[in-house]
N, C-alpha and C positions, 0 to 999 in steps of 0.2 A: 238613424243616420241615413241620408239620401242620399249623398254623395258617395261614389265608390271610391276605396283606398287599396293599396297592394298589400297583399297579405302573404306571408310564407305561412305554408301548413305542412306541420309533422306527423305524420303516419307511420303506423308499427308493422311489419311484416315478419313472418315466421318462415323461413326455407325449409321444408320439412326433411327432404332428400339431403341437403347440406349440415343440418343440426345448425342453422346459424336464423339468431333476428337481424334484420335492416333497419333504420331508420331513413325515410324518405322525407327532404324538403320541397314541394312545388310551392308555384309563385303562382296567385289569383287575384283578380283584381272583383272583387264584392264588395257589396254596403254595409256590410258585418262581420262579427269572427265565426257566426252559427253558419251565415253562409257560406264563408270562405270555406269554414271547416265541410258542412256539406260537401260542395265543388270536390274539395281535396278527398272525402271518401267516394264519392265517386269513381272519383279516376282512382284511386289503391283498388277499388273492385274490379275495375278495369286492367289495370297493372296485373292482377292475380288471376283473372280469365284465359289471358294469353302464358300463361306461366300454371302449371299443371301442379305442381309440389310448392305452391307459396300459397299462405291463406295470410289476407287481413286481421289482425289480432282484435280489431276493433275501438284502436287506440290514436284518437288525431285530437291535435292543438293548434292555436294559430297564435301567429304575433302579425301585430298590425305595423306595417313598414311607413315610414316618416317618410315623403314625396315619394319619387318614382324610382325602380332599379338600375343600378347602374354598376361602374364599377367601381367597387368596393363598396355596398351598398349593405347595411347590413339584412339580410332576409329574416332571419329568427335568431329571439332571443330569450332564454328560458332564467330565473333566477330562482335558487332554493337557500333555504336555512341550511346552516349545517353548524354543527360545533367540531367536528374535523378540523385539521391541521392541512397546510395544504397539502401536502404527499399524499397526504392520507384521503384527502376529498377526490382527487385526480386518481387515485386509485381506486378508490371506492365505484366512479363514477364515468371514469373515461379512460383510462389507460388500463386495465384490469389485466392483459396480457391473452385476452381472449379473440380481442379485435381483430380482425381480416384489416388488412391494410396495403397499400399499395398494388400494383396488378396481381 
């Protein structure tokens, strides 16, 4: 691919001092998802430099964004199998009760 496209890339972080993972979305505009995804670890090494108790797990993906960012624009989008029920897939996977949420 030559032309560049917007990419979000997700990155895994560990808080060590907190017991908690993060999940980070940036937004890059690359000719690829290898690139993008590079770009994105970069900057999570970067991110984890200035922050003494976080290390990179070593875990990044990218979704390639359809035209340019805007609002309401969607940034990443991840799709999996499951044979889960919904409650069940939503807890399994995103509500678990673990979550930091809000300020």
């Amino acid at each position: 691919m030559s032309e560049q496209s917007w990419y979000g890339v997700r990155c895994v972080f560990r808080h060590r001092e907190l017991g908690v993972y993060e999940e980070r979305v940036t937004l890059w505009r690359a000719r690829s998802l290898d690139e993008a995804i590079g770009r994105g670890e970069v900057e999570a090494r970067e991110y984890c430099a200035d922050l003494d108790s976080v290390e990179y797990v070593g875990f990044g993906e990218a979704y390639r964004m359809d035209g340019e960012p805007g609002e309401g624009a969607e940034v990443f989008s991840l799709m999996r199998e499951s044979g889960l029920p919904t409650g069940g897939y939503v807890g399994r996977f995103f509500a678990t009760g673990a979550e930091r949420t809000g300020e």
